[in-house]
C-alpha positions as a printed Julia matrix, in Angstrom:
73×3 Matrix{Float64}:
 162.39  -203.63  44.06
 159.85  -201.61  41.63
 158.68  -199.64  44.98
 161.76  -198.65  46.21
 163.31  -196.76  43.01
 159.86  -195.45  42.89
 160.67  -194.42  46.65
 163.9   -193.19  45.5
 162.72  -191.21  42.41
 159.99  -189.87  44.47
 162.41  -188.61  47.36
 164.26  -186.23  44.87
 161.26  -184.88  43.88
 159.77  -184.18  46.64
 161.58  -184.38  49.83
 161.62  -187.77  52.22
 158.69  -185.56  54.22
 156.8   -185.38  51.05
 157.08  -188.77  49.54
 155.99  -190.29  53.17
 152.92  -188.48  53.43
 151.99  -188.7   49.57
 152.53  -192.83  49.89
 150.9   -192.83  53.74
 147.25  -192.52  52.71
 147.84  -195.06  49.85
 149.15  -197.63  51.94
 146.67  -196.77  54.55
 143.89  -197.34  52.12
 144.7   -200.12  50.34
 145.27  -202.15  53.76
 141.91  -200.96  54.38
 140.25  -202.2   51.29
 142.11  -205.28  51.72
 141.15  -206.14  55.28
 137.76  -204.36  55.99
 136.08  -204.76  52.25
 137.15  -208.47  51.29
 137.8   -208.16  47.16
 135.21  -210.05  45.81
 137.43  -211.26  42.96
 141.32  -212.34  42.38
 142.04  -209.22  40.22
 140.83  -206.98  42.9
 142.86  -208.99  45.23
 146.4   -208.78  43.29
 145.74  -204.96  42.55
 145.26  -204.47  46.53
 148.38  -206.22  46.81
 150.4   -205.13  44.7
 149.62  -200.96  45.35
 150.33  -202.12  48.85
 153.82  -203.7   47.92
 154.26  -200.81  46.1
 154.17  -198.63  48.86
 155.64  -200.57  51.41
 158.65  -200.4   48.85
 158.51  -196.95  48.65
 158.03  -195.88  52.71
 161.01  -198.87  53.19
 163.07  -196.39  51.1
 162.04  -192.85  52.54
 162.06  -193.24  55.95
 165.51  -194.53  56.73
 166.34  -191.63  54.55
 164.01  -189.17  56.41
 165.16  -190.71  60.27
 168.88  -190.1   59.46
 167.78  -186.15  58.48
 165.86  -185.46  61.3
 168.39  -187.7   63.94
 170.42  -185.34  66.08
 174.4   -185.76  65.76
């Protein structure tokens, strides 16, 4: 719930474009990290997680928004 007002917050400021290619490399990464460069530690672990939750908050918010925009009528 955290990532998507984040997601909403973030598409005022800076367009539904914006906030889905600020949050892409982010989520990206941090699936990265995760999967290719096992954390070595729990706390490593939970912060992969949660940035990742994070963002999958915030891209489940902008790109419904962005898809409507962009549909033709």
């Amino acid at each position: 719930m955290v990532g998507s007002v984040l997601g909403g917050l973030a598409c005022d400021a800076l367009g539904r474009k914006g906030t889905i290619l600020l949050v892409a490399p982010v989520f990206a990464g941090m699936w990265a990290w995760t999967a290719l460069n096992y954390p070595t530690s729990y706390p490593e672990l939970l912060t992969a997680r949660i940035a990742v939750g994070l963002a999958v908050g915030v891209v489940s918010m902008a790109v419904p928004l962005y898809i409507s925009e962009t549909a033709p009528t």
